[in-house]
N, C-alpha and C positions, 0 to 999 in steps of 0.2 A: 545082253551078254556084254561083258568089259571085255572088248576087243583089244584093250593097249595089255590086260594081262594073257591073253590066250595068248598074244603078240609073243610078249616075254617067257610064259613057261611054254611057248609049242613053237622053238624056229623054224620047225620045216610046214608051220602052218602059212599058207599064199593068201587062202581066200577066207573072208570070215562074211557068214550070213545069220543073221539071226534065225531065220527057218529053221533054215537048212544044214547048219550048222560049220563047222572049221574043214577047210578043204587043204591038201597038201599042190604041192605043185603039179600031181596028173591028176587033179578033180578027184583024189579017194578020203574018205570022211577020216578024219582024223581024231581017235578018242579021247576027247577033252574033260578032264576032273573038276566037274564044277566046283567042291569044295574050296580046292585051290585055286583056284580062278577068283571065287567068293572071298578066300585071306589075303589074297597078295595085296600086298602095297605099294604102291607106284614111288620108286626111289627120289622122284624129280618134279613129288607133291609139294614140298615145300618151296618150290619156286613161283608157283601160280598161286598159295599162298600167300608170300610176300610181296608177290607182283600187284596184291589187287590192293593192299594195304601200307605199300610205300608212301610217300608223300611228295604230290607234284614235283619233277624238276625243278620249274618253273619256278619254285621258292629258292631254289639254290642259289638257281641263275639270276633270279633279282637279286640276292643278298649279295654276288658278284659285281655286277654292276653297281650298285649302291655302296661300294665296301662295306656294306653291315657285316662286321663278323660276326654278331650272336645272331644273325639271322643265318649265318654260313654254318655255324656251332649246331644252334637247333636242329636244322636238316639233319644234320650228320647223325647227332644224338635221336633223332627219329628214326630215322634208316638203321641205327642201330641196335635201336629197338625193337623194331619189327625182325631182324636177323636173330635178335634173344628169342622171341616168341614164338620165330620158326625154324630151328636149327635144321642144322640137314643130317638127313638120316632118322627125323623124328616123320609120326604120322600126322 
């Protein structure tokens, strides 16, 4: 079960089991649409997205230290890039 969508389309859902299924706040089963459960999209996919394919700090911060500014350029132009490739609001 995608708990983060039952989460989203069922707020008065408390308890989520995969048995047993979406509980509301007095323990009564709550009838959950698996289809839509199955389409949603999670709005705030493209941040773990970009998060896994940023590129080290760690390059910034040297080109800092070093004043290399095409090492400072690069970075930016990288980070950049990964934000083209995962805009928000996309899947």
């Amino acid at each position: 079960m995608n708990h983060d969508a039952i989460r989203a389309l069922y707020p008065n859902v408390v308890t989520i089991d995969d048995k047993a299924g979406a509980m509301d706040k007095d323990g009564k089963p709550v009838a959950v649409n698996m289809s839509d459960v199955n389409n949603w999209v999670d709005p705030e996919a493209y941040k773990y997205k970009r998060q896994q394919e940023y590129p080290p700090m760690a390059d910034y911060l040297d080109g800092i230290v070093k004043g290399d500014n095409t090492q400072i350029q690069k970075y930016i132009d990288d980070c950049l890039a990964v934000k083209a490739k995962y805009p928000k609001g996309d899947e």
